[in-house]
N, C-alpha and C positions, 0 to 999 in steps of 0.2 A: 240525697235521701238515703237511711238505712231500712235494712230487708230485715227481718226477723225472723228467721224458719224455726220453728218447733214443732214438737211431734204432739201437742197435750191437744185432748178436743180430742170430738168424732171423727175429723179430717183433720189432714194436714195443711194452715194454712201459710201460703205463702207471700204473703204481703203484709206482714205486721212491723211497722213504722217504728219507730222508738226514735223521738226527733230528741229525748234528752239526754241520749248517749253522743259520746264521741266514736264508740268503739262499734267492729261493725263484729255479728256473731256467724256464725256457721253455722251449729244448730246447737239447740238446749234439749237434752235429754232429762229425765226424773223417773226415778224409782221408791218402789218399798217393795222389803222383803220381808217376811215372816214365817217363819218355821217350827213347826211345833213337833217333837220327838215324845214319844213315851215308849217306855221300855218294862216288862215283869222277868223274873229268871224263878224256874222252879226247880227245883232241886231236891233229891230223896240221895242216901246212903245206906249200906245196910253192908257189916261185919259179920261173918257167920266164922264163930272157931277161933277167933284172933287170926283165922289164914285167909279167909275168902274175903274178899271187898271187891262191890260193887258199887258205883255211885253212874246216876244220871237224871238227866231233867230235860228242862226245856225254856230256851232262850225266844219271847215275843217279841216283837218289836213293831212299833207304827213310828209312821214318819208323814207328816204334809207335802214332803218333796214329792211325791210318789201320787199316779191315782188313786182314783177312791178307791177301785177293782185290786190294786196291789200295793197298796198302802201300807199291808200288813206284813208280817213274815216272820214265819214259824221254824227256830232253828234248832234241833234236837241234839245230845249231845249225851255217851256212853263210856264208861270204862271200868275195865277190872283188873283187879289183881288176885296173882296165886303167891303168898310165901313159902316155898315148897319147901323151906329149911326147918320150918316148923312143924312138916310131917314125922311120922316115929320112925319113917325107914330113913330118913336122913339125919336124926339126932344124936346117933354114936360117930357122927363125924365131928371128932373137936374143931380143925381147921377153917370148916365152913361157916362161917356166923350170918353170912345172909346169902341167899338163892329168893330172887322174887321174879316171876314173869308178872308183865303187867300189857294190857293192851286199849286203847280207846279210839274212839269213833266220833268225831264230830262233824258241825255243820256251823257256819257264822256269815253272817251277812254285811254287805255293805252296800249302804245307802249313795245314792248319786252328791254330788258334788252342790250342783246348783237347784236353785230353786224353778218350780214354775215351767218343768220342763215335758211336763205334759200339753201345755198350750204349744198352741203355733206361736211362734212372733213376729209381727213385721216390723219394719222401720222406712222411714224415709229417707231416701239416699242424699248425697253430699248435692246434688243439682236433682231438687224433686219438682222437676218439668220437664216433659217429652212430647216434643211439639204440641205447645201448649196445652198440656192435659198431666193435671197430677197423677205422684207417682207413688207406689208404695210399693214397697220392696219385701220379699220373704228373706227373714233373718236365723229364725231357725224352727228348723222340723217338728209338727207335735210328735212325741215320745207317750202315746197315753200306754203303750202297751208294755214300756220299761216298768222292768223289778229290781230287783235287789240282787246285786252281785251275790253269787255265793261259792264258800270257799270249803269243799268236804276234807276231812285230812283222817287217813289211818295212820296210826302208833303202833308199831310193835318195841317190847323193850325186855330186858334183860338185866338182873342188879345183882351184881355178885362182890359180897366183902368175903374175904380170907385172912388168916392167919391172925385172929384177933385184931382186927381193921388195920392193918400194915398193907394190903393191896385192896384198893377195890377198882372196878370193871365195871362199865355199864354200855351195853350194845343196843344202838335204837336203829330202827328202819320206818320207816314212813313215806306216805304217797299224799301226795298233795293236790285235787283239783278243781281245778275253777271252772263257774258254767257261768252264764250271763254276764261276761263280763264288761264293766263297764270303762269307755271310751272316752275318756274328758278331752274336750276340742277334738276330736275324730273331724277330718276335713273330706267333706265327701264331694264330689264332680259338681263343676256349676252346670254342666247340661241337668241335672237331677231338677234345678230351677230352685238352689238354696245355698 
């Protein structure tokens, strides 16, 4: 006689027959996943002089991978520039044809991997009997309280052409940091009971 173990149903039962197979199963797993992403970007500019320029906005995002409580995520995003070549005290400089400091400030997000990872999930292990009494097994951790990786980064910069564009330079420095970050398969202690 064959066993049939599957996980579908409100329990896991352990004794389903399939006398038309030859083949004997271990277990049958089944899934759906469904993901729904929406995203807006706002965005404003503004030239003052042909030297000043500012641009910034703001990056939304929702995602279904995530709680309803952090579902969302608000990611703001800055930058300017000075072309100081085109000031009067630097225009009796033939040599110089561009002098631009420029500096920005953002913020972006990134969304988890898998789906559904706000639930607990269990499963039923490879022998789901322990002295005689079913078994079900914790397979992975509810997460309701995960967000959205986020990654801040500073720009500083510098743009120097000379000699009628025969050299140009450009010096950036930048800091780049990440908060929430996120863990894909992170294996944590089986004492934790996961």
């Amino acid at each position: 006689s064959e066993i049939l173990y599957t996980s579908a149903g409100s329990s896991p039962s352990l004794s389903i027959t399939d006398p038309s197979s030859g083949l004997s199963y271990g277990r049958i797993n089944s899934s759906k996943v469904r993901n729904r992403t929406l995203s807006a970007l706002f965005k404003t500019a503004y030239v003052f002089k042909d030297r000043y320029t500012v641009d910034g906005g703001i990056t939304v995002d929702g995602i279904s991978k995530l709680s309803r409580k952090n579902r969302w995520g608000i990611f703001p995003f800055i930058s300017a520039a000075w072309q100081i070549h085109k000031e009067s005290f630097l225009r009796q400089l033939s040599w110089l044809d561009q002098l631009k400091f420029r500096g920005s400030y953002g913020i972006t997000g990134n969304a988890p991997r898998d789906a559904y990872v706000y639930f607990a999930n269990y499963n039923s292990p490879d022998v789901p009997v322990y002295i005689n009494n079913s078994v079900i097994e914790p397979r992975a951790i509810q997460l309701d309280a995960l967000t959205y990786e986020k990654l801040a980064q500073l720009n500083l910069g510098i743009d120097v052409t000379l000699f009628q564009g025969r050299l140009n330079t450009t010096i950036e420095a930048y800091e780049k940091i990440t908060r929430d970050i996120l863990w894909p398969r992170l294996v944590i202690p089986s004492s934790s009971g996961f």
